[in-house]
DRENLUMTI-169229 format. One line per field, with one value per residue: x, y, z of N, C-alpha, C in turn; chain; residue number from 1. Coordinates in steps of 0.2 Angstrom, whole numbers, plus 5000, padded with zeros to 4 digits. Layout:
BEGIN
nu X;... $
nv Y;... $
nw Z;... $
cau X;... $
cav Y;... $
caw Z;... $
cu X;... $
cv Y;... $
cw Z;... $
chain A;... $
resi NUM;... $
This chain:
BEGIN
nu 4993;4977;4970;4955;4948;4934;4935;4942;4943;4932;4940;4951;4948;4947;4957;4967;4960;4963;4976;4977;4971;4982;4992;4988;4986;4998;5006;4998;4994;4995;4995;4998;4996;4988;4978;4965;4950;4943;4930;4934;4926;4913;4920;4923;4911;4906;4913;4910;4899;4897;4894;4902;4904;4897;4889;4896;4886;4875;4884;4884;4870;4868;4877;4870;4859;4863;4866;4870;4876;4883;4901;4913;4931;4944;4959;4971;4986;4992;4995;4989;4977;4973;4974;4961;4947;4932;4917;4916;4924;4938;4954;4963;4976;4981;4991;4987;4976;4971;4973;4965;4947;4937;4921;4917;4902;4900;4895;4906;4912;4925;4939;4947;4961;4958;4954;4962;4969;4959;4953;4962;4961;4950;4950;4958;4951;4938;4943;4945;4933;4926;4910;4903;4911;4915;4917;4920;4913;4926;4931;4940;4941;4930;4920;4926;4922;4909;4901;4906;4912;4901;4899;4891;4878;4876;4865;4853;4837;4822;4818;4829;4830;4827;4836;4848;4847;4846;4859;4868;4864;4867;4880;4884;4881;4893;4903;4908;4909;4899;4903;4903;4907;4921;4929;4941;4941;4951;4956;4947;4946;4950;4938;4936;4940;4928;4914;4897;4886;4871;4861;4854;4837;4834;4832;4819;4814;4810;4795;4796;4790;4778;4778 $
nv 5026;5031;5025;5026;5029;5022;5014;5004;4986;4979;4970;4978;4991;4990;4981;4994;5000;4992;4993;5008;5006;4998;5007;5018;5009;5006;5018;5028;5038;5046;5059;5067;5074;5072;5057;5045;5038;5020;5013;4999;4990;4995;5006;4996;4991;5003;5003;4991;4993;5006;5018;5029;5040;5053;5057;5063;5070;5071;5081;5093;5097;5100;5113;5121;5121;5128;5125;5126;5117;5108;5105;5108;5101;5102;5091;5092;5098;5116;5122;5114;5117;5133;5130;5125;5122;5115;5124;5132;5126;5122;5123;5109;5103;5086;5084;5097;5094;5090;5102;5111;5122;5112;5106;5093;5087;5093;5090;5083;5083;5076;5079;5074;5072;5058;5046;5041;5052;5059;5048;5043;5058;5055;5043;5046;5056;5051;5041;5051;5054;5062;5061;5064;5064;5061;5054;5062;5053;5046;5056;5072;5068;5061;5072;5081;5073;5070;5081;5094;5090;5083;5065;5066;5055;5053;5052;5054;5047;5047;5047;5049;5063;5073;5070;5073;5086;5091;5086;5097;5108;5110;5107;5119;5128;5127;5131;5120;5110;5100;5085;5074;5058;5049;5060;5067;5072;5077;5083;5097;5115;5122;5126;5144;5146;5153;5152;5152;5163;5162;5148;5133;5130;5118;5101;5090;5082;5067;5058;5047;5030;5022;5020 $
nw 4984;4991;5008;5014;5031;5034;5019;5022;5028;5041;5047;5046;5051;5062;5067;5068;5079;5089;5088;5093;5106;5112;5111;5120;5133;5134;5135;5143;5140;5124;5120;5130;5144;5154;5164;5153;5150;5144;5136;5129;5123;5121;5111;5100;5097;5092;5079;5074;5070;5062;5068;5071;5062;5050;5037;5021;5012;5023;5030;5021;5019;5035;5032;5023;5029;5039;5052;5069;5079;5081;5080;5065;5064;5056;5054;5048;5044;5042;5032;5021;5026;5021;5009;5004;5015;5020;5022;5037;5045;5057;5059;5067;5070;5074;5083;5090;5097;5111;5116;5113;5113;5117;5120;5131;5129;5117;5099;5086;5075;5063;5051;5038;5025;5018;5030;5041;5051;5055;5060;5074;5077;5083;5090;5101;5106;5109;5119;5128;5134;5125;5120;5110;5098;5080;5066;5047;5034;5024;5022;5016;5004;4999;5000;4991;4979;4980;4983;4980;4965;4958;4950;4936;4927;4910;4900;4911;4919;4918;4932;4938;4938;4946;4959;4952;4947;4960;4965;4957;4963;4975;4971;4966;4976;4985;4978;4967;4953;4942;4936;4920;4912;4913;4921;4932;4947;4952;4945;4941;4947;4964;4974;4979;4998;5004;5012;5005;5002;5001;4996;4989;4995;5008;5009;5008;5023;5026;5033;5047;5046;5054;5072 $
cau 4986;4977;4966;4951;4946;4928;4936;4945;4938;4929;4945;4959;4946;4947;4966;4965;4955;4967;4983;4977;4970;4987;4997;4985;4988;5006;5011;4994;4992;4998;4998;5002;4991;4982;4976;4963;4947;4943;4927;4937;4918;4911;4923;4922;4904;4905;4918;4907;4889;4898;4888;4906;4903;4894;4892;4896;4878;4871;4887;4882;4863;4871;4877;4864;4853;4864;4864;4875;4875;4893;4910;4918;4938;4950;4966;4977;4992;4989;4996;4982;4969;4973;4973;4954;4945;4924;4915;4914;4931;4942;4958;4966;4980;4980;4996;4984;4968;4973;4974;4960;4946;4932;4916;4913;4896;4898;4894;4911;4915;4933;4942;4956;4960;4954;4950;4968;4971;4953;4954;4967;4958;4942;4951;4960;4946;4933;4947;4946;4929;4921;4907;4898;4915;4914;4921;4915;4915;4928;4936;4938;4942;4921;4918;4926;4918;4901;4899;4910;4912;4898;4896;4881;4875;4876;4859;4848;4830;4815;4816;4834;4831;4825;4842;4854;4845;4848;4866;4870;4861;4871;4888;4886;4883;4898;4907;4911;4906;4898;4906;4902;4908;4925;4933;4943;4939;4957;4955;4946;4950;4946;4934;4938;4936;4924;4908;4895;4883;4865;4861;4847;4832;4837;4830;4813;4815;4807;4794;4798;4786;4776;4779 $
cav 5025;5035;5022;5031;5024;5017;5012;5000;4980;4977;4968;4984;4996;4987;4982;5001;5001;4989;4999;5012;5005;4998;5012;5021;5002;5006;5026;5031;5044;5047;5066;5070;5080;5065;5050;5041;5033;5019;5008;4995;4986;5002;5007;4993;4992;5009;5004;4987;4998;5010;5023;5034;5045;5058;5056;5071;5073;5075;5089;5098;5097;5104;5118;5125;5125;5135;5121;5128;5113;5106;5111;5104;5099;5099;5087;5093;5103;5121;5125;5110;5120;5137;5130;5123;5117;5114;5131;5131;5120;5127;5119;5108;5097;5082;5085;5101;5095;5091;5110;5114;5120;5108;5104;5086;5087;5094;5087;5085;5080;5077;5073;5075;5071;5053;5045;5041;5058;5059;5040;5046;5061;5052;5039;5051;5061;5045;5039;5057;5057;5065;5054;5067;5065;5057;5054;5064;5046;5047;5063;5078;5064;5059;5078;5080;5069;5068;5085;5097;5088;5074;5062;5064;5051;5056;5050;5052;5042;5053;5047;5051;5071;5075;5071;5076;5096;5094;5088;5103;5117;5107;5107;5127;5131;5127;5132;5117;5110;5093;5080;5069;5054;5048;5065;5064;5077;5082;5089;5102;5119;5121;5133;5148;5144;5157;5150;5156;5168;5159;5141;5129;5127;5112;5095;5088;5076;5062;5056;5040;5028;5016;5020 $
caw 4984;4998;5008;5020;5036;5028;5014;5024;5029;5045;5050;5045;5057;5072;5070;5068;5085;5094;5087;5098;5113;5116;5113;5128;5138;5136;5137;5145;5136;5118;5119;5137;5148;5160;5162;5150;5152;5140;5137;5122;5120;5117;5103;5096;5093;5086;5072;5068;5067;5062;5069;5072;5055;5047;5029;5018;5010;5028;5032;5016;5024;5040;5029;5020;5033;5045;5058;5072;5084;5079;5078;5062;5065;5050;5058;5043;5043;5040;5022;5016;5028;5018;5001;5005;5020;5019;5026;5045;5048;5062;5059;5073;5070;5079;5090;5095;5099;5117;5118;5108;5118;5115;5127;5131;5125;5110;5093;5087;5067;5062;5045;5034;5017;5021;5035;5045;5054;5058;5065;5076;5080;5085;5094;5105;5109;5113;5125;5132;5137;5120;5116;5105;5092;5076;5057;5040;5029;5018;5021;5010;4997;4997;5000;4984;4974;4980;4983;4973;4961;4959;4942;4933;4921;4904;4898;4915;4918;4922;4938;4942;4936;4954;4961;4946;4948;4967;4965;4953;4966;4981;4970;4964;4983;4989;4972;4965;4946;4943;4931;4918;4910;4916;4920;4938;4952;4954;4935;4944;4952;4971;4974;4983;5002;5007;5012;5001;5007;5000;4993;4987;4998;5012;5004;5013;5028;5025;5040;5048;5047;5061;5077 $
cu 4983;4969;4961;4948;4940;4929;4940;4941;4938;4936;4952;4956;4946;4953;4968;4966;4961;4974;4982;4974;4977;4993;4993;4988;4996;5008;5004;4990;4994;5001;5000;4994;4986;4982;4969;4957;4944;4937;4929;4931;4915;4911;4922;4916;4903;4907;4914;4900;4890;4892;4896;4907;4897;4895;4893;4891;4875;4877;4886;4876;4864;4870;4872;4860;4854;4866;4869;4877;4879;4898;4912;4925;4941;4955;4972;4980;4988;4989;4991;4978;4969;4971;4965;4954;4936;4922;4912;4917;4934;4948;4963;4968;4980;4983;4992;4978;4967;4968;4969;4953;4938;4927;4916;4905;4892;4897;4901;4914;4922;4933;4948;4954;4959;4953;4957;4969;4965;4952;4956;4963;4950;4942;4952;4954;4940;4937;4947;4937;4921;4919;4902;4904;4916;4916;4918;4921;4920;4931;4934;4939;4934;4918;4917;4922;4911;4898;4904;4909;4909;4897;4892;4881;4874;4870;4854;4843;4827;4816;4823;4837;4833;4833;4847;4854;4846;4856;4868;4870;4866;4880;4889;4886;4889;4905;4911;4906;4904;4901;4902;4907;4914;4930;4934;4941;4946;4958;4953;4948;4948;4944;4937;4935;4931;4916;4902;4887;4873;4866;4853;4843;4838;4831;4826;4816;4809;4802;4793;4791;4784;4779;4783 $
cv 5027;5029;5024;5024;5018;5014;5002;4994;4982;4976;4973;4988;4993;4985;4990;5003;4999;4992;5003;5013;5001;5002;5016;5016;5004;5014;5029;5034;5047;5053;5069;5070;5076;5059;5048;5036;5030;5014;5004;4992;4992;5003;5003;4993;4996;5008;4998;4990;5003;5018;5029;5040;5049;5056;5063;5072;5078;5081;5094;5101;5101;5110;5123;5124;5129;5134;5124;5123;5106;5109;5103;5105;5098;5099;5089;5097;5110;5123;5121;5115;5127;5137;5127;5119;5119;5119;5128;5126;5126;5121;5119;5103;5091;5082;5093;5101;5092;5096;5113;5115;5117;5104;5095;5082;5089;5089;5088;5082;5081;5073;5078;5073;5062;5052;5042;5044;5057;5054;5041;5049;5060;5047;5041;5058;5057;5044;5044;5058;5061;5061;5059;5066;5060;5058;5058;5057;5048;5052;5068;5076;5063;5066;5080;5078;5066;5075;5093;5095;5083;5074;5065;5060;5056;5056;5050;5050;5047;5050;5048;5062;5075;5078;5074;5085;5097;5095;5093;5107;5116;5109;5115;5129;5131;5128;5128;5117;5101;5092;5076;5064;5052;5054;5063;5072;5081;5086;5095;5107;5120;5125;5136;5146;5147;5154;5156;5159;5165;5153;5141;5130;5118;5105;5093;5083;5071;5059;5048;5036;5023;5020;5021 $
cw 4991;5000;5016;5025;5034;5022;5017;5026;5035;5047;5051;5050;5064;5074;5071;5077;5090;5094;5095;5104;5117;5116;5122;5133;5140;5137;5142;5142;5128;5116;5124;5141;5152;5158;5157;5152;5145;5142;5128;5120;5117;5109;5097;5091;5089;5080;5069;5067;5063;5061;5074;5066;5053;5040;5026;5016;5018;5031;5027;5020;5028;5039;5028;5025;5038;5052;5064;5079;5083;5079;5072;5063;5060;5054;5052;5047;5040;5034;5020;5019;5023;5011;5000;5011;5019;5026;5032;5048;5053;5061;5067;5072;5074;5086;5093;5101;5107;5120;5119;5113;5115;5120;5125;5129;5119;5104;5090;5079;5064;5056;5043;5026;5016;5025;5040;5048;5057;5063;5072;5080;5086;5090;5101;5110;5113;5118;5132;5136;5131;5116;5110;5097;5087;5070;5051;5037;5025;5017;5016;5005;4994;4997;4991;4979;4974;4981;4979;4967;4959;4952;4941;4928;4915;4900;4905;4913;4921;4929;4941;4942;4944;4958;4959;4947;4956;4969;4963;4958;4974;4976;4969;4970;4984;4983;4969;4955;4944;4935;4927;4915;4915;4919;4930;4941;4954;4948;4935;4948;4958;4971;4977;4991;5008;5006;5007;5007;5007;4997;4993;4995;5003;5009;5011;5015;5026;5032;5040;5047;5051;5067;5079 $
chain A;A;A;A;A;A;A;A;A;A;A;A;A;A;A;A;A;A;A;A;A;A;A;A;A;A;A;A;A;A;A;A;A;A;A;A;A;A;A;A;A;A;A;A;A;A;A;A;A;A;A;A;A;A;A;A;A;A;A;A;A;A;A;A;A;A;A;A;A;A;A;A;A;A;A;A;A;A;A;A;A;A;A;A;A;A;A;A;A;A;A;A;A;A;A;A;A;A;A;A;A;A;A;A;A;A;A;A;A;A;A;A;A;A;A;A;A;A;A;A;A;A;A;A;A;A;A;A;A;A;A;A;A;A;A;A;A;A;A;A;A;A;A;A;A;A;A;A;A;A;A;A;A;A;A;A;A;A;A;A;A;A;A;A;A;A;A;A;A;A;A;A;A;A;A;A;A;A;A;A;A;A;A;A;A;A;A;A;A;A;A;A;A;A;A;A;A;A;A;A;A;A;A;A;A;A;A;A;A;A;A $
resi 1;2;3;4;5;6;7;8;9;10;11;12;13;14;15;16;17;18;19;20;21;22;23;24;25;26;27;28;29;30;31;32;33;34;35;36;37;38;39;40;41;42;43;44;45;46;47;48;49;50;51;52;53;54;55;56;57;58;59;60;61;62;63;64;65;66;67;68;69;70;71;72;73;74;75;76;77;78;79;80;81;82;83;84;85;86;87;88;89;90;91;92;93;94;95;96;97;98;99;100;101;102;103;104;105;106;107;108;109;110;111;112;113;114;115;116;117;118;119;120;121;122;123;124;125;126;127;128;129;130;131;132;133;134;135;136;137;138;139;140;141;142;143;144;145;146;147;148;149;150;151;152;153;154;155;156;157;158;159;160;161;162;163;164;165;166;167;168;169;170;171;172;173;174;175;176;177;178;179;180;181;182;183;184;185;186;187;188;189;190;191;192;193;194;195;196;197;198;199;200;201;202;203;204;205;206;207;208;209;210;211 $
């Protein structure tokens, strides 16, 4: 059973946390190449607000509108990144991303097929210095299933139409096929991983309210 970093308790993300602030406390470095600076309050705050992820609705968003004011990071192995990776991934395993050349002020989103690699890769990189770097929720496991292939209610309510016609125009984008009833997401074929060259309209921003 495959279980993603958000999926995990409050208590399994910060044992998480604490895992690998003492591997650094003890080798330094976990991948070589220097020393390490670490704020452990910091991190932690991040992992209880979590305010270190991306969800995948807003990296679709992203998509469709063209945003270029990110780098997304697939931490997989390469054979996974061939056989599908989510348009405008740059695959960089983890034992790479060292190497990898990535500014410390960039906006920096990293996943895997849950949320473990990624973890890893977000840890390693916060440690390093890169505070713009952060998790897609739930990996390509949530990609999958809320955005390739999302449910739909069988019998929708006029008031969930809205949504249901946007889920569809958001799942053909990216060439997936939406689901009903009890059907599984892996039942499906992956789309081919060629970004698509048009999509829906980008979904209205909502304006904040008060002050």
């Amino acid at each position: 059973m495959k279980i993603s970093l958000a999926k995990r308790s409050r208590e399994g993300k910060l044992a998480l946390l604490a895992l690998g602030l003492g591997l650094v406390a003890v080798t330094g470095d976990p991948y070589g190449g220097g020393a390490v600076t670490i704020n452990a309050q910091e991190l932690v705050t991040m992992v209880e607000k979590e305010v270190d992820h991306v969800t995948v609705q807003e990296l679709a968003d992203w998509i469709i509108r063209k945003r270029s004011d990110y780098r997304l990071i697939d931490v997989r192995d390469a054979e996974s990144f061939r056989t599908y990776y989510i348009p405008g991934a740059e695959n960089v395993p983890v034992s790479q991303l060292i190497d990898y050349p990535l500014a410390r002020n960039e906006r920096i989103v990293l996943y895997s097929d849950g949320g473990t690699h990624a973890a890893q890769a977000w840890f390693l990189l916060r440690a390093r210095g890169y505070a713009g770097a952060k998790i897609l929720l739930n990996g390509l496991e949530e990609w999958k299933d809320q955005i390739l292939f999302p449910t739909l209610p069988e019998a929708p309510t006029p008031d969930q139409m809205a949504a249901l016609r946007r889920a569809r125009e958001i799942s053909a984008f990216f060439g997936g096929q939406p689901r009903n009833g009890g059907a599984e997401a892996a039942a499906f074929a992956m789309p081919q991983v060629d970004a698509p060259a048009a999509g829906p309209a980008p979904a209205a921003r909502k304006k904040k309210e008060g002050c």
